[in-house]
C-alpha positions as CSV (number, residue, x, y, z in Angstrom):
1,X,18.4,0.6,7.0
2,X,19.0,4.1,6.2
3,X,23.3,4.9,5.7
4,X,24.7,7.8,8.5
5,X,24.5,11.2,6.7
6,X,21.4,10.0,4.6
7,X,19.0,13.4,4.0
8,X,16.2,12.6,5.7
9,X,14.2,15.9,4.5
10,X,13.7,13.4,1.4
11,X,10.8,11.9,3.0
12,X,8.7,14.7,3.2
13,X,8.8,14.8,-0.8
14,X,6.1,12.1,-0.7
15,X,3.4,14.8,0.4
16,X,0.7,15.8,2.1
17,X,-1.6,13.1,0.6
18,X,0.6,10.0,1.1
19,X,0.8,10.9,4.9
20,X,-3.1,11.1,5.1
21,X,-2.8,7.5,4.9
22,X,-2.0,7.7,8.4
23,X,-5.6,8.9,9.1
24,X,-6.7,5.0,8.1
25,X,-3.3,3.1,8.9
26,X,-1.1,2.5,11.9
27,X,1.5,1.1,9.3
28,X,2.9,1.5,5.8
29,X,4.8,-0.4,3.5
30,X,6.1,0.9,0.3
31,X,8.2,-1.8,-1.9
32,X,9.2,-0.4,-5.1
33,X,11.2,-1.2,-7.9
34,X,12.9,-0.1,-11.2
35,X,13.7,-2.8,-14.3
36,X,17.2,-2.2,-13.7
37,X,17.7,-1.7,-10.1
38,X,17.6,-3.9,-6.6
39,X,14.0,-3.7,-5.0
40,X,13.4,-1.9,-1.6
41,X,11.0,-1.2,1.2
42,X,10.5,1.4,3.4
43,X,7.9,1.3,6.4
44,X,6.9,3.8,9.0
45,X,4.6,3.9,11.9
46,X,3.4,7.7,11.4
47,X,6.5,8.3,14.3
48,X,9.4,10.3,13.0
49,X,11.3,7.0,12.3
50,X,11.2,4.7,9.1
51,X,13.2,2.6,8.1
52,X,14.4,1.6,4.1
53,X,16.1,-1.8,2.9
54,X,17.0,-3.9,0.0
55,X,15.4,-6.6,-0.2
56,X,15.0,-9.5,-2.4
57,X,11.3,-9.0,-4.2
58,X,11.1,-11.1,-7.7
59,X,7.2,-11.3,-7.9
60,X,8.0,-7.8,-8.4
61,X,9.5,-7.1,-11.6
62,X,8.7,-3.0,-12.1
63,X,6.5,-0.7,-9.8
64,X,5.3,-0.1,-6.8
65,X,3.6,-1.7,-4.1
66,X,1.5,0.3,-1.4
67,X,0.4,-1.9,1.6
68,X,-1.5,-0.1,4.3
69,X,-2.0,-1.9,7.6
70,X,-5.3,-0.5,8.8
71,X,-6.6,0.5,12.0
72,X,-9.4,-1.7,13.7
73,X,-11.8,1.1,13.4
74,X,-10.9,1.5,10.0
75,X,-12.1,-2.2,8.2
76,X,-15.0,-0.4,6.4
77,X,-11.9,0.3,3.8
78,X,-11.8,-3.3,3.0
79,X,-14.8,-3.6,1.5
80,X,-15.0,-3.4,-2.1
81,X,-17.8,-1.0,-3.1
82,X,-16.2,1.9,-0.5
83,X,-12.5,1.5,-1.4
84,X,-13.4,1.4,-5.9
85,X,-15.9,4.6,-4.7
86,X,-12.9,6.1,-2.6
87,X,-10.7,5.6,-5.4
88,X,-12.8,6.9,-8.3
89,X,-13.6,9.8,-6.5
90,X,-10.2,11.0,-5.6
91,X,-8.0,9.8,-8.8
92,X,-10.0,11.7,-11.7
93,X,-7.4,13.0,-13.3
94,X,-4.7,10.4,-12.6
95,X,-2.8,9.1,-15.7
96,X,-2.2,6.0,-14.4
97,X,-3.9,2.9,-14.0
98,X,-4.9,2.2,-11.1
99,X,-5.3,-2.4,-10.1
100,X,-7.8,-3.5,-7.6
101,X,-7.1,-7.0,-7.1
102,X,-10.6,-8.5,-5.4
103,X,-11.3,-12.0,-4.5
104,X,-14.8,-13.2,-4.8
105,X,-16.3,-16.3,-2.7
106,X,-19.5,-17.5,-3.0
107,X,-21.6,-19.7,0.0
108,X,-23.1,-23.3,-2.3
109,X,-25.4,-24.9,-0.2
110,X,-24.5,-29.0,0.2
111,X,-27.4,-30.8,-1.7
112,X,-26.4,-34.4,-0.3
113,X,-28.6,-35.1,1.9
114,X,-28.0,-38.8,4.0
């Protein structure tokens, strides 16, 4: 949780686009982490609350994670094609890689017949 006297201005440094995520999410999660330092999360609601703690994280040694909670009439943004054409569009000149992890599954009909 966040300590008294804690400048809470320093959330509006993240910008314009990170809170646009609200447009698609009713919650976020950010868990980051530096090689050297303890690993923490913040989440908010889009209120005026959030709230930050350390927590333990080992599967994640250096980075950070961005987890987005959608909206039920937002689940278009799970499917693959939308979210790499989202991305592509709107991270041209990003200097960063940029990870889409994607599970495929694929239906095999049973061939034994009894």
């Amino acid at each position: 949780a966040i300590q008294a006297g804690a400048d809470l201005s320093m959330i509006g440094q993240f910008g314009v686009g990170f809170y646009s995520a609200y447009l698609v999410a009713e919650r976020v999660e950010v868990i980051s982490k530096h090689n050297d330092d303890e690993c923490h999360k913040w989440v908010s609601e889009a209120g005026s609350s959030f709230t930050v703690e350390k927590i333990d994280c080992p599967e994640l040694k250096r980075g950070t994670r961005i987890t987005l909670f959608l909206k039920n009439d937002q689940k278009d943004y799970l499917e693959e094609k939308t979210l790499k054409d989202l991305v592509k569009k709107h991270s041209e000149f990003i200097g960063f890689p940029i990870h889409l992890q994607v599970t495929k599954s694929k239906e095999v009909e049973d061939d034994d017949e009894e």
